[in-house]
N, C-alpha and C positions, 0 to 999 in steps of 0.2 A: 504494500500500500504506500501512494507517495501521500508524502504528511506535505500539510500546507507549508508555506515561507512566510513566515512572521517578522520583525523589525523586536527584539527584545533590549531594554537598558535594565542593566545591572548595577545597580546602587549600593555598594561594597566597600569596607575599608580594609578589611580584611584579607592579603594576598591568598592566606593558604583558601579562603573558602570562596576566594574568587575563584582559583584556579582550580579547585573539586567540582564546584558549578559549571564553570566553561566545559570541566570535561566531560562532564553529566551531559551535559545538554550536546555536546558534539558528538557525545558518544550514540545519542540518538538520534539525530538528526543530524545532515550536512547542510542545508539550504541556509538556512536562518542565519540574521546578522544578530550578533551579541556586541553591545557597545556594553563593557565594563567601566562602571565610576567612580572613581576612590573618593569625593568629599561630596557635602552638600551644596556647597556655592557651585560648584560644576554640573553637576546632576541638576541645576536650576536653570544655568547656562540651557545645557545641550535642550533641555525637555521645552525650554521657551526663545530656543535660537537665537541666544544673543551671542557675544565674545567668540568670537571662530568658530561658534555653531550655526550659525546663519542658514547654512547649508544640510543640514545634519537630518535625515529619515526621523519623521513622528515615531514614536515607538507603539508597535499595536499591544506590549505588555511591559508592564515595569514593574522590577522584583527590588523592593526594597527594604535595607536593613535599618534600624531604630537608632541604631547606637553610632553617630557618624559625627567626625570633627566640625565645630564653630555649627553648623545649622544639621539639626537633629532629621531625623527618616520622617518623627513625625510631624515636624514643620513643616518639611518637604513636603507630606502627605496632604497637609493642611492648604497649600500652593498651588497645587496638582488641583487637587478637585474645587478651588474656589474661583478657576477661571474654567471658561465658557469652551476655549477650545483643548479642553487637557483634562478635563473632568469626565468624560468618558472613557477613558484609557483605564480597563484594568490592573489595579495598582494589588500585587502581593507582597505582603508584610512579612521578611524571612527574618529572625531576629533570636538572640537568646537570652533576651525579656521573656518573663513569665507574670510578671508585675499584672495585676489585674487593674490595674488604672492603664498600663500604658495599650492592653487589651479593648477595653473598654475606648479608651481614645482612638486608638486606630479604627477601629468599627462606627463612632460617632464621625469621623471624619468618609467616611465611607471607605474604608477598605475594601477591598474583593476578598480577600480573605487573612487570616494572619497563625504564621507557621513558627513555630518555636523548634532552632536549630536543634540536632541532636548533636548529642557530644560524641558518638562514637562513628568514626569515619564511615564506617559499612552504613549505618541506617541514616548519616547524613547522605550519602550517596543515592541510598532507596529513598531518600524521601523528596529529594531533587529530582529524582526518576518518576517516582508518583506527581509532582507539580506537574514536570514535563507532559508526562500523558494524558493529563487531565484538564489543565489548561491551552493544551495545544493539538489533541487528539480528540478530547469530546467537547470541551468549551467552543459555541463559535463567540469570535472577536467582533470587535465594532471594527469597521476600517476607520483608522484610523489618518492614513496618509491624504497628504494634501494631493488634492485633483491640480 
């Protein structure tokens, strides 16, 4: 079965669990663009095209972490869906917050959903593999790209 081509941003500060991600996600799919984002002010940049993102693919998914330098995941979250053209983009909340406020916050902000990392490499891999195929194998997506 050929799987769709999606545009995903990865909102990450974290190399090692960047790099378990990309390989999750490559390991199932080839097509897909993965734009990786190590802070919040950049991950503001790319998602609203400003500073040398002018140019840069709308993301039809964006996976983001809570715990990120100077502007937090859920600020970010907070940005994302308070503008008109970015608030439909499925936003998932990957993070190793258990915090039931910060739970509670992400879902008042409309999360699509919100995943508490695993600590042990194997079932963080199976659970990047369960995103993968559920949001991009039975989820449909809003397009999200500019015509």
């Amino acid at each position: 079965m050929t799987k769709k081509k999606i545009n995903i941003l990865l909102i990450e500060d974290n190399p090692g669990d960047v790099d378990l991600i990309l390989y999750t996600f490559k390991k199932n799919r080839i097509n897909n663009e993965i734009k990786a984002i190590t802070s919040g002010e950049e991950a503001l940049d790319f998602i609203f095209k400003r500073n040398n993102y002018e140019n840069a693919l709308s993301p039809d998914l964006i996976i983001l972490d809570i715990n990120l330098p100077k502007i937090s995941g859920l600020e970010i979250l907070k940005e994302i869906k308070s503008h008109s053209e970015t608030k439909m983009i499925p936003t998932i909340i990957l993070t190793t917050s258990k915090s039931e406020m910060d739970i509670l916050t992400a879902y008042e902000n409309f999360a699509s959903a919100y995943v508490v990392k695993p600590v042990e490499i194997e079932e963080f891999i199976e659970t990047i593999a369960k995103l993968d195929n559920f949001w991009l194998d039975i989820v449909k997506l809003p397009n999200n790209r500019e015509k």
